[in-house]
C-alpha positions in Angstrom: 128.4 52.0 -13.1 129.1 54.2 -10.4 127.3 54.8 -7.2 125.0 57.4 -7.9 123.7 55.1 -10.7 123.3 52.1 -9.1 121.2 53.6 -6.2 118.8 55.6 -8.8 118.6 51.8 -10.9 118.1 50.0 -7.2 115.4 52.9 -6.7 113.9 53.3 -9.8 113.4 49.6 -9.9 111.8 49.3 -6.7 109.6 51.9 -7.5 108.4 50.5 -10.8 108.1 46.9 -9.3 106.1 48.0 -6.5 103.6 50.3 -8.8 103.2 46.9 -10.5 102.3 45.3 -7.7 99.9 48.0 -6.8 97.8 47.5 -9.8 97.8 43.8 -9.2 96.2 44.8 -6.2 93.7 46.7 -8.2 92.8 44.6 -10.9 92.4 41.2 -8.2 89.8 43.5 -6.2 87.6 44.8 -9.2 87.8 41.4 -10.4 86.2 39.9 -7.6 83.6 42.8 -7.7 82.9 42.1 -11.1 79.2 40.8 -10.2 78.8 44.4 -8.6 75.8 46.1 -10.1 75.0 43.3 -12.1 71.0 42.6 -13.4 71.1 38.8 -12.6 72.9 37.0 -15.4 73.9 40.4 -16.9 76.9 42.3 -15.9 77.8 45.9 -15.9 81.3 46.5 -17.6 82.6 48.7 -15.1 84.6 46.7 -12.7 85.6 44.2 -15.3 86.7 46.7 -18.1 88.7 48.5 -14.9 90.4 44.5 -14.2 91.1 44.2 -17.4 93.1 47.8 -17.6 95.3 47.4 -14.7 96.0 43.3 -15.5 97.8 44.9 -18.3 99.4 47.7 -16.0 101.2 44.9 -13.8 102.0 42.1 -16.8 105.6 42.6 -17.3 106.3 42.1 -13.4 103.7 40.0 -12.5 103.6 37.9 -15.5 102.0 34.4 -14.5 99.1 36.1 -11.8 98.4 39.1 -14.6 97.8 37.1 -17.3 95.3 34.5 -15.4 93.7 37.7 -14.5 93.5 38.5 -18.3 92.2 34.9 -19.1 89.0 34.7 -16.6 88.5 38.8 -17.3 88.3 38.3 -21.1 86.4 35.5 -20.8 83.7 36.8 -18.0 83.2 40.0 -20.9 83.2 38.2 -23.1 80.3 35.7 -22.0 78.1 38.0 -19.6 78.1 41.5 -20.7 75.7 41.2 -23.4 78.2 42.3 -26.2 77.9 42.4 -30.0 78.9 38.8 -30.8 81.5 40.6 -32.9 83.3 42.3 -29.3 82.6 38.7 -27.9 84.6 37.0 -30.4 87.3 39.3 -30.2 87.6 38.9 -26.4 87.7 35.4 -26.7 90.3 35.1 -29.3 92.2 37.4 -26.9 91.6 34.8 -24.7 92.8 32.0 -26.7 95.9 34.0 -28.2 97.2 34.5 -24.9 96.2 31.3 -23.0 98.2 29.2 -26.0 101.3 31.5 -25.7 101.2 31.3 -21.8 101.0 27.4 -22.3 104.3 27.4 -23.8 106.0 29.4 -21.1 104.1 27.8 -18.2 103.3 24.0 -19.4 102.8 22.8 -16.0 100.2 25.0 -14.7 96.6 23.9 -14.7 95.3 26.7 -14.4 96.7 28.2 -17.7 95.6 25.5 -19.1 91.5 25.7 -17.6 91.3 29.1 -18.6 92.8 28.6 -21.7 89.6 26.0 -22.7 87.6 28.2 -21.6 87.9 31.1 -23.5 88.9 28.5 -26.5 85.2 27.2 -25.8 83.9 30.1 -25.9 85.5 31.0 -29.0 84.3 28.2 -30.9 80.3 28.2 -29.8 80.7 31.2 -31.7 82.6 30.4 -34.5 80.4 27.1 -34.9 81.1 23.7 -33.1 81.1 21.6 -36.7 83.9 24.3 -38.2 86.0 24.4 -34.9 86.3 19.8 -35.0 87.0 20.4 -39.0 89.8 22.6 -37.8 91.0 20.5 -35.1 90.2 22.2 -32.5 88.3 19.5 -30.5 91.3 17.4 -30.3 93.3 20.1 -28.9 90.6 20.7 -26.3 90.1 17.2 -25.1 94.5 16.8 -25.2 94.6 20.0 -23.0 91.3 18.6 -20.9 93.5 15.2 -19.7 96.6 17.2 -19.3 94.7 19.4 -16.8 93.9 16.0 -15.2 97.5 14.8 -15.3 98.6 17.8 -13.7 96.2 18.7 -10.9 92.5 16.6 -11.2 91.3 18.5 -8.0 91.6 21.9 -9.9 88.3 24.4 -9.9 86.9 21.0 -8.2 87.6 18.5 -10.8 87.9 21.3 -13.8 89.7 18.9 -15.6 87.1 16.1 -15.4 84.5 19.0 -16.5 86.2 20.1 -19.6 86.9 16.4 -20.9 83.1 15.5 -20.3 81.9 18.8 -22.1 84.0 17.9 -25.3 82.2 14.7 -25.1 79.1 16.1 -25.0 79.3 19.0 -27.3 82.0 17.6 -29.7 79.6 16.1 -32.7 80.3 12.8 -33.7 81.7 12.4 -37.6 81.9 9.6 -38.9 85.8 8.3 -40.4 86.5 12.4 -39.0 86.2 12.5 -35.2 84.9 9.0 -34.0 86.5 10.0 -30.2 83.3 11.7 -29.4 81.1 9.6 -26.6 78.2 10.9 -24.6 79.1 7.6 -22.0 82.3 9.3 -21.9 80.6 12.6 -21.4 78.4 11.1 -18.6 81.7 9.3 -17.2 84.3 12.4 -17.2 81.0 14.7 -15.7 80.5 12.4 -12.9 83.8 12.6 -11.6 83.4 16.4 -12.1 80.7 16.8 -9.9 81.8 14.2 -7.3 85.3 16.1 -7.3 85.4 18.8 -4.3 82.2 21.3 -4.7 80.3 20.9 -7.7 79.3 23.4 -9.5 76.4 24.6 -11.1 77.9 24.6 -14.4 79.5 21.0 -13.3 75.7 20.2 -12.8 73.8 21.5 -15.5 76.7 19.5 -18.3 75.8 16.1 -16.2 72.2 16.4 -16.3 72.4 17.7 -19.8 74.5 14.0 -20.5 72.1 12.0 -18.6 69.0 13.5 -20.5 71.0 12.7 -23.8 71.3 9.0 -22.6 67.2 8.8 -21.7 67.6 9.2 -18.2 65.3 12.2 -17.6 63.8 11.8 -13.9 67.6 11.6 -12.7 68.1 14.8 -14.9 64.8 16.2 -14.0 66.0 16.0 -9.8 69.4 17.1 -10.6 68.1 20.6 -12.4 65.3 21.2 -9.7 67.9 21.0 -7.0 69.8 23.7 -8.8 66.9 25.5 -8.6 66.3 25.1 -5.0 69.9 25.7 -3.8 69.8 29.1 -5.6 66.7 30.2 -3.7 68.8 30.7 -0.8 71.7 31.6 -2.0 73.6 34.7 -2.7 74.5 34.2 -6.3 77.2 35.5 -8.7 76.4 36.0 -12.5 78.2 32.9 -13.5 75.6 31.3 -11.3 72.9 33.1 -12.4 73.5 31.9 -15.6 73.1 27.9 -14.9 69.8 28.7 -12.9 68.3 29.8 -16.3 69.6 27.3 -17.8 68.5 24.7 -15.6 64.8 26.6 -16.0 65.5 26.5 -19.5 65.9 23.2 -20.2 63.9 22.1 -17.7 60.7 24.0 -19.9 61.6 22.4 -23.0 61.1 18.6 -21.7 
C-alpha cells in the first residue's frame, strides 16, 4: 500500500467512524425524548421510530451501546405506542432475536441481559404465558434473571431481583411440568427489588401485586396509594404513567 492509499484509508476511516458516532449521538438524544408529545401512557412514534433509525446507522462501530439502544427502543414501541398486537409482536421478537445473539458475544453484561427479558417478556404476554413455560421459555427467563444477579444485583436498582420475582409471580404453576414457580419467592426476589437503590414504580406495583396474591391486601392497598400520591407531584415519563393506572386499576378491582 503506498502512501496515497494509506492516508485516503486513515481518512476515509475516520470519517466513517466519526459519522457513526454522530448518529449515536442522535439516536441517545431522541431516545431520551421519547416521552416527548406523549398523551400520558401513550406515546407518539416520532422520536422513537427516529432512535430506532439512527441505532441502526451507528451499529457496526458502536456495536455494544447501538444495540442496547435497539433493545429498550424496540421494546418502548413495542409496549406504549398503541400498535396492532401484530407490529408489537414483531418488535419484540426483534427484541428477543437480538438480545439472545448479543448474549453470546457479550455474556458478562447485565444490561444485555435486562433488556433481553424484557422484550422476551413482552413477547410472551403476547404469545400466551401457558405456551411460552410449555416451550421453555420460563426457565430461560428465571436462568437469565439470577445471572443478572450474579453479575451486577444493583443493576436498574435491583433489575435482577425484579425479573426473578416477576417469573415467580407470572410463571403458572404446572404440576410434574414447572413446579419452580413460588409466589413466596415472588414476594422474596420483589422485596429485595424494591429495597435495592430507588424503587420503581414497576418494582412496586409486581410487590404489591405478590402481597395481594398471598392475602395481605392493606399492606398492598398502602403500597398502591403511595404510588398514587408520589405521581401527583411528579413529572412523569410514560413508563410511569403506565404503573399509575395500574395501581388505579387494581386498586378498583379489590
Amino acid at each position: 500500500m503506498n502512501i496515497f492509499k494509506f492516508f485516503y484509508f486513515i481518512t476515509f476511516f475516520l470519517f466513517f467512524a466519526n459519522g457513526a458516532s454522530q448518529y449515536l449521538d442522535i439516536a441517545n438524544k431522541h431516545y431520551q425524548n421519547r416521552s416527548l408529545n406523549s398523551n400520558e401512557n401513550f406515546a407518539d412514534t416520532t422520536e422513537i421510530a427516529l432512535a430506532i433509525e439512527n441505532y441502526l446507522k451507528s451499529v457496526n462501530s458502536n456495536d455494544l451501546e447501538a444495540n442496547l439502544g435497539l433493545l429498550k427502543s424496540y421494546y418502548f414501541k413495542g409496549k406504549y405506542c398503541q400498535l396492532s398486537e401484530e407490529e408489537s409482536l414483531e418488535l419484540f421478537k426483534k427484541g428477543k432475536d437480538l438480545g439472545q445473539k448479543k448474549i453470546n458475544e457479550y455474556p458478562n453484561r447485565a444490561d444485555i441481559r435486562y433488556w433481553y427479558l424484557v422484550n422476551l417478556g413482552s413477547w410472551a404476554e403476547i404469545s400466551g404465558i401457558v405456551a411460552a413455560a410449555r416451550e421453555g421459555l420460563a426457565d430461560q427467563m428465571k436462568m437469565h434473571a439470577e445471572k443478572i444477579i450474579k453479575i451486577d444485583p444493583l443493576y436498574a436498582d435491583g433489575g435482577g431481583y425484579l425479573m426473578l420475582g416477576v417469573v415467580h409471580f407470572k410463571t403458572p404453576y404446572i404440576p410434574f411440568f414447572l413446579s419452580w414457580p413460588s409466589n413466596d419467592e415472588a414476594i422474596k426476589w420483589l422485596r429485595l427489588s424494591v429495597g435495592t437503590g430507588s424503587a420503581t414504580f414497576s418494582q412496586n406495583i409486581y410487590y404489591a401485586q405478590s402481597m395481594l396474591k398471598d392475602g395481605k391486601e392493606e399492606e398492598a392497598i398502602d403500597l398502591l396509594n403511595k404510588i398514587i400520591q408520589e405521581s401527583s407531584s411528579s413529572n412523569l415519563s410514560v413508563e410511569d404513567w403506565d404503573q399509575v393506572k395500574k395501581a388505579k386499576n387494581i386498586l378498583n378491582d379489590l
